[in-house]
C-alpha positions as CSV (number, residue, x, y, z in Angstrom):
1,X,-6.7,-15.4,-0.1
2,X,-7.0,-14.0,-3.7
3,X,-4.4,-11.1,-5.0
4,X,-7.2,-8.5,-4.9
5,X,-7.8,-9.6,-0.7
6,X,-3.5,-10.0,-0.3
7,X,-3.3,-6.5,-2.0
8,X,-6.4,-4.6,0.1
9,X,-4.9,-5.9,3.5
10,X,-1.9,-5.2,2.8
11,X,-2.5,-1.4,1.8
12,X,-5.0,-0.8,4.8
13,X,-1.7,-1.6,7.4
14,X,-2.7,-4.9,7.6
15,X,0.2,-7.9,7.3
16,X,-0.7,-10.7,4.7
17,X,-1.3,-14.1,5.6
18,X,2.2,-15.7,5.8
19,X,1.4,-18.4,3.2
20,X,1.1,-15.8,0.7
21,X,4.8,-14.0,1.1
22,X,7.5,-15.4,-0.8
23,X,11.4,-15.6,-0.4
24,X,14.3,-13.5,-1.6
25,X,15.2,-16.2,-4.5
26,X,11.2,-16.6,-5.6
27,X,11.0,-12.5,-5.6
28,X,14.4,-12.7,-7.8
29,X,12.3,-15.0,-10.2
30,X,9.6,-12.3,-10.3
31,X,11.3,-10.1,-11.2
32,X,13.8,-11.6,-13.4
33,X,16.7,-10.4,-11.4
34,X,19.7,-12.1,-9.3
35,X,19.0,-12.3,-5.3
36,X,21.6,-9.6,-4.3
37,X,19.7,-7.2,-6.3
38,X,16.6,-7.3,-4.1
39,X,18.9,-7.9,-1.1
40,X,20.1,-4.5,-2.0
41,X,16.5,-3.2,-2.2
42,X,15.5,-4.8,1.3
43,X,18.9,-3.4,2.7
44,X,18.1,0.2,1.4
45,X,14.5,-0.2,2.2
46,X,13.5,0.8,-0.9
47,X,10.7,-2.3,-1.0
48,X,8.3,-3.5,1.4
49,X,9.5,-6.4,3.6
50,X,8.4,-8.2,6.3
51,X,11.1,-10.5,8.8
52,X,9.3,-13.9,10.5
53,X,11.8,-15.1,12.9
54,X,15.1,-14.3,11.1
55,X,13.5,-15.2,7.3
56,X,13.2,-12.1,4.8
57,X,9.2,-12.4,3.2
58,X,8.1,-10.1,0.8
59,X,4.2,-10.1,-0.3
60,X,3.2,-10.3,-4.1
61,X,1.4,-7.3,-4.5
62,X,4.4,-5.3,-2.6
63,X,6.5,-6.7,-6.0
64,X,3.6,-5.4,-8.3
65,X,3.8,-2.2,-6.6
66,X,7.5,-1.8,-7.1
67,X,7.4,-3.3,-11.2
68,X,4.9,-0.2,-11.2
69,X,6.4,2.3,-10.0
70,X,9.0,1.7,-12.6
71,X,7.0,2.2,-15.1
72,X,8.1,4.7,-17.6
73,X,5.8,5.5,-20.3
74,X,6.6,5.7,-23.7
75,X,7.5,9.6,-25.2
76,X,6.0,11.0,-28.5
């Protein structure tokens, strides 16, 4: 499943195909922050997550979506 497909299922209520989710420490990487950092944001529910059995997942485009919604643009 391509990014484009991950990201249109997953913003029509549909859950993405677990081989495309990654783990607390690989969304750390993404984002270039340490693990209890987007602990925090799974524990405040301020970023998308999905549990499979006791296992934290988070999707890809969920972490684009939260890098962009941080975006501040630049002022004149």
């Amino acid at each position: 499943m391509t990014d484009r497909h991950t990201f249109a299922a997953t913003h029509r209520g549909m859950t993405p195909n677990t081989t495309d989710l990654v783990d607390v420490v690989d969304a750390a990487q993404r984002l270039g922050t340490p693990v209890r950092f987007v602990r925090r944001l799974i524990a405040e529910r301020r970023i998308r997550f999905y549990k499979v059995g006791r296992y934290v997942r988070l999707d890809p485009a969920d972490l684009d979506a939260f890098i962009a919604a941080g975006q501040v643009d630049p002022s004149r």
